[in-house]
N, CA and C atoms as an extended XYZ file, in Angstrom:
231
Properties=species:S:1:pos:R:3:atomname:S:1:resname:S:1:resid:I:1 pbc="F F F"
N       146.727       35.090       89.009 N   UNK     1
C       145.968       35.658       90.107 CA  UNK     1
C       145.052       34.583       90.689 C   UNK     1
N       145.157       34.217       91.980 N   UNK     2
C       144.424       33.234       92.485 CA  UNK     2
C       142.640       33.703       92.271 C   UNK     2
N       141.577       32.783       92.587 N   UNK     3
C       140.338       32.956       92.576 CA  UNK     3
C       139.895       33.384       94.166 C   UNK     3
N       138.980       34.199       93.836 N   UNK     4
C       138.470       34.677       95.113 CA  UNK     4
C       137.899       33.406       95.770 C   UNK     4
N       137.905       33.210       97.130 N   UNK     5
C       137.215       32.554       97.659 CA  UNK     5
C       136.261       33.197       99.032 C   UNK     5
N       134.843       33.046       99.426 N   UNK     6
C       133.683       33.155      100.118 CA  UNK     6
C       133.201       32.150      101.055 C   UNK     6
N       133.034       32.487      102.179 N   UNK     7
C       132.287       31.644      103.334 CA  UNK     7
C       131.168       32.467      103.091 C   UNK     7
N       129.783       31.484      103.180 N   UNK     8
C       128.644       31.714      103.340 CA  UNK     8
C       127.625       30.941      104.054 C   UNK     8
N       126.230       31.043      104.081 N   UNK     9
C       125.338       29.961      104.284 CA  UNK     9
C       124.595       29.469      103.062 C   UNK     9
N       123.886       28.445      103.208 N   UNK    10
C       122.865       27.690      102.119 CA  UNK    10
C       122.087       28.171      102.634 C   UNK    10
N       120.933       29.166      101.686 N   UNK    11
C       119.509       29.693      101.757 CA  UNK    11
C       118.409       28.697      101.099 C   UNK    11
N       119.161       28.301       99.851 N   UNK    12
C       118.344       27.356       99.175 CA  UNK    12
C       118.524       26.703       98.326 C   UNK    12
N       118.333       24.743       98.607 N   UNK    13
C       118.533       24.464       97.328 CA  UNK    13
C       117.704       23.604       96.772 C   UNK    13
N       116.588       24.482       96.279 N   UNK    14
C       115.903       23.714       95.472 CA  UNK    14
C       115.850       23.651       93.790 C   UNK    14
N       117.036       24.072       93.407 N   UNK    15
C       117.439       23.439       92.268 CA  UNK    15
C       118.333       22.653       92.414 C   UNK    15
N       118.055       21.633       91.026 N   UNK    16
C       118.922       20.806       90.815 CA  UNK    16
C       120.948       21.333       90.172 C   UNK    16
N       121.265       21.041       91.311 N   UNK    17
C       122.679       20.604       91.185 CA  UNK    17
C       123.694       22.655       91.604 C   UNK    17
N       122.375       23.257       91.849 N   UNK    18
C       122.386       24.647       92.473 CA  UNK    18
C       121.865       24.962       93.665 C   UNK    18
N       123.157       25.684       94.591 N   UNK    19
C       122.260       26.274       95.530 CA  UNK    19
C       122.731       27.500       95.011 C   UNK    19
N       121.860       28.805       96.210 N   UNK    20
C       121.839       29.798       96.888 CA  UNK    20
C       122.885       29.953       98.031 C   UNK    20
N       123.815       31.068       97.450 N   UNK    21
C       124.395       30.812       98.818 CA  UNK    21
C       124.577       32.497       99.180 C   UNK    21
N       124.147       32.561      100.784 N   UNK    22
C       124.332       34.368      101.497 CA  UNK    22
C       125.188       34.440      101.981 C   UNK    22
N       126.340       35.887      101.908 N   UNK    23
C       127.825       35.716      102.075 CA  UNK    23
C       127.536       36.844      102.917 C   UNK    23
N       127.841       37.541      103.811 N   UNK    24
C       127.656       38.868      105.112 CA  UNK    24
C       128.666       39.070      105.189 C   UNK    24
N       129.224       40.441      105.053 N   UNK    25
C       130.258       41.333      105.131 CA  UNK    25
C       130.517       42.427      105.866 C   UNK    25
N       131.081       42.772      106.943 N   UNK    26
C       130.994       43.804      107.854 CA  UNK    26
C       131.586       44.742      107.397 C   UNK    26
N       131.449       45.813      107.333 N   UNK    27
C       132.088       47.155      107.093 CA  UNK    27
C       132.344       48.172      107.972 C   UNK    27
N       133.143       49.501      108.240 N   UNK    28
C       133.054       50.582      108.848 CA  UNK    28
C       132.483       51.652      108.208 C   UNK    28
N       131.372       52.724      108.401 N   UNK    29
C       130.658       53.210      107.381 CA  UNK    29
C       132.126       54.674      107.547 C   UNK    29
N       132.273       54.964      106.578 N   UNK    30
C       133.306       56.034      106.660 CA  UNK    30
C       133.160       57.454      106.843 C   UNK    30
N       131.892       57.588      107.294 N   UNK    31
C       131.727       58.983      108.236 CA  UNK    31
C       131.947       58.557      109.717 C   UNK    31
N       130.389       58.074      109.489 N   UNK    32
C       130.013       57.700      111.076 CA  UNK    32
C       130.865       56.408      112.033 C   UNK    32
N       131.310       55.507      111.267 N   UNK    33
C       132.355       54.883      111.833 CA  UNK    33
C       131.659       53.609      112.586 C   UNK    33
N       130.568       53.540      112.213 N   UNK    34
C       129.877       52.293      112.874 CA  UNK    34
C       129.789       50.957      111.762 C   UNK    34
N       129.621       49.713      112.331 N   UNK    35
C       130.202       48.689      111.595 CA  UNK    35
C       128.584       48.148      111.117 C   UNK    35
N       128.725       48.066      110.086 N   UNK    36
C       127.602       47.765      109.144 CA  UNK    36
C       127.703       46.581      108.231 C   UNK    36
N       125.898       46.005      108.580 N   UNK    37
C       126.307       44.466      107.887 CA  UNK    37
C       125.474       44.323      106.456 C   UNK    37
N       126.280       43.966      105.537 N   UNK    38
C       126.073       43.764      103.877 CA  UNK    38
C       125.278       42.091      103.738 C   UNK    38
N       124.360       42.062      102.820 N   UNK    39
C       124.177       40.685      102.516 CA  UNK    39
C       124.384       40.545      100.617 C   UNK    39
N       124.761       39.618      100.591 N   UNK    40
C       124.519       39.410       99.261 CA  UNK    40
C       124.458       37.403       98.832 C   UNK    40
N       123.444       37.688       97.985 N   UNK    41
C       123.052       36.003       97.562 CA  UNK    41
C       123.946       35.938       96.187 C   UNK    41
N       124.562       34.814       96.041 N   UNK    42
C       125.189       34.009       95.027 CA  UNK    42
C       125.089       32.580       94.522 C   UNK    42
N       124.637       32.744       93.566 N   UNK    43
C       124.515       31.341       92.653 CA  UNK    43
C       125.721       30.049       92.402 C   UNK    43
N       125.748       29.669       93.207 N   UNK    44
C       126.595       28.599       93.072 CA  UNK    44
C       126.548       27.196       92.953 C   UNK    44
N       127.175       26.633       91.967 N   UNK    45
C       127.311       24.926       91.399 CA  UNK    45
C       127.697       24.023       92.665 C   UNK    45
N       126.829       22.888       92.886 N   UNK    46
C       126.872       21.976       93.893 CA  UNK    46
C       126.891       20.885       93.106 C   UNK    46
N       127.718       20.094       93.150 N   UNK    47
C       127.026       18.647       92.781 CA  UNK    47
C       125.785       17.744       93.630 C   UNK    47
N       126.392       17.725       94.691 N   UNK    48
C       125.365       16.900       95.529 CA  UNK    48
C       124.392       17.675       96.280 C   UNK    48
N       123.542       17.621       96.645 N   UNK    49
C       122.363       18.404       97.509 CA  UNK    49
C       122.739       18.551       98.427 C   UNK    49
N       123.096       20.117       99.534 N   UNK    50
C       123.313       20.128      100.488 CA  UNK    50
C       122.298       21.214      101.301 C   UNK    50
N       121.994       20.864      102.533 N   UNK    51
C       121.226       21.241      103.028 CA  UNK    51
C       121.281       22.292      103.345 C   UNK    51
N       119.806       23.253      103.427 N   UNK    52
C       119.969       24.488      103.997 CA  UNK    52
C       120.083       25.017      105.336 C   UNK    52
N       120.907       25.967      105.360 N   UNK    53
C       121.783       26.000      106.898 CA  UNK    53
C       122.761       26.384      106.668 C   UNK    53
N       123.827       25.321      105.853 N   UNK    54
C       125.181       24.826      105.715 CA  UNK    54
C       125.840       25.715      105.352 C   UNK    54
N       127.116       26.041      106.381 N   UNK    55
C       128.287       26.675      106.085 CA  UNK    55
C       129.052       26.376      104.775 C   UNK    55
N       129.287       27.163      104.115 N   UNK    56
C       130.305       26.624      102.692 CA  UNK    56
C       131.293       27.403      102.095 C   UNK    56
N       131.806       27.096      101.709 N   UNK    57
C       132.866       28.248      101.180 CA  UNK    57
C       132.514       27.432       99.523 C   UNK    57
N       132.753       29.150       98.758 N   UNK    58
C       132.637       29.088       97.500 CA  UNK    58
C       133.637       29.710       96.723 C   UNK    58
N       133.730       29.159       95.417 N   UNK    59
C       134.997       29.646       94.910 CA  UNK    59
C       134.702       30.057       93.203 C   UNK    59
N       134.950       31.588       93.230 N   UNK    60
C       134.494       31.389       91.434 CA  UNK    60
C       134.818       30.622       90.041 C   UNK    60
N       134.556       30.640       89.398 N   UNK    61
C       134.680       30.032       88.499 CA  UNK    61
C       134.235       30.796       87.055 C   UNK    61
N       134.595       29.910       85.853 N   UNK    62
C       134.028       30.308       84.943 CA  UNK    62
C       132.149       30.539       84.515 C   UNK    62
N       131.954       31.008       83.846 N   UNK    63
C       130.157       31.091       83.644 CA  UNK    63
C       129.754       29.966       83.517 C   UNK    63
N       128.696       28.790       84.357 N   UNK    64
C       128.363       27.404       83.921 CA  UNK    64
C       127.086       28.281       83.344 C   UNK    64
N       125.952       29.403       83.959 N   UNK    65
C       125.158       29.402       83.414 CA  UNK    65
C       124.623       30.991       83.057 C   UNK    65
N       123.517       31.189       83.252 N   UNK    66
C       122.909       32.800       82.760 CA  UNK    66
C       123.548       32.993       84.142 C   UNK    66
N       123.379       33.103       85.105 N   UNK    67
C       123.503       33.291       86.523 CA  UNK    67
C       124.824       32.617       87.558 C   UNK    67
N       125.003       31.401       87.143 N   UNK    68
C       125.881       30.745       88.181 CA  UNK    68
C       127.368       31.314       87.591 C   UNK    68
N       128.609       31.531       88.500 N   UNK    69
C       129.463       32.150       88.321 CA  UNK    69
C       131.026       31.499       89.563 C   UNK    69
N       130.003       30.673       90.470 N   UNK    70
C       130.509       30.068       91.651 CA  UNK    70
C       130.168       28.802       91.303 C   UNK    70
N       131.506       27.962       92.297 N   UNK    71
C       131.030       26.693       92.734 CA  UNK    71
C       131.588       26.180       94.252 C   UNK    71
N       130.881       25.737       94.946 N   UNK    72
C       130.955       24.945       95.897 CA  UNK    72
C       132.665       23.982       96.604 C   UNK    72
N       133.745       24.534       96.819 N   UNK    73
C       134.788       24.447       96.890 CA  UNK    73
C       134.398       22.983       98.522 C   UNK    73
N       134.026       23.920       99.486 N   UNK    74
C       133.806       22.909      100.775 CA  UNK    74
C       132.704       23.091      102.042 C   UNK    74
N       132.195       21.815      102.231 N   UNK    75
C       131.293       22.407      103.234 CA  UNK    75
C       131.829       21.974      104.546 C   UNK    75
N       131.701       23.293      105.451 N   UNK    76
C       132.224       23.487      106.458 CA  UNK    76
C       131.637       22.737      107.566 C   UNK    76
N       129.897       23.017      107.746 N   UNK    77
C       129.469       22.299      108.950 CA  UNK    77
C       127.812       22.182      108.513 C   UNK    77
């Protein structure tokens, strides 16, 4: 089974060799039928420091830590 992969932004990286990354997901709410937007933050392994802003796609992985579960596959822009 392939690994999920995520486009997101960099919220923050002020840890070392970790960012923050926010992934937004649109939905249709299934009554009302209006399109609704999800956020969710994910811990993901960076090697190099990349700035906050930055488009990235992330890709899971095994547990590196209490929290991290992702890593940093490519940055987009």
């Amino acid at each position: 089974m392939p690994r999920k992969r995520l486009q997101g932004k960099v919220v923050s990286n002020k840890m070392e060799k970790t960012v923050v990354v926010e992934v937004v997901r649109l939905f249709k709410h299934p009554r009302y039928e209006k399109r609704i937007r999800r956020k969710k933050k994910f811990y993901a392994h960076s090697e190099e420091n990349i700035a906050e802003g930055t488009s990235v796609v992330i890709e899971e992985s095994r547990p590196l830590s209490k929290l991290k579960r992702w890593r940093v596959v490519r940055v987009l822009k």
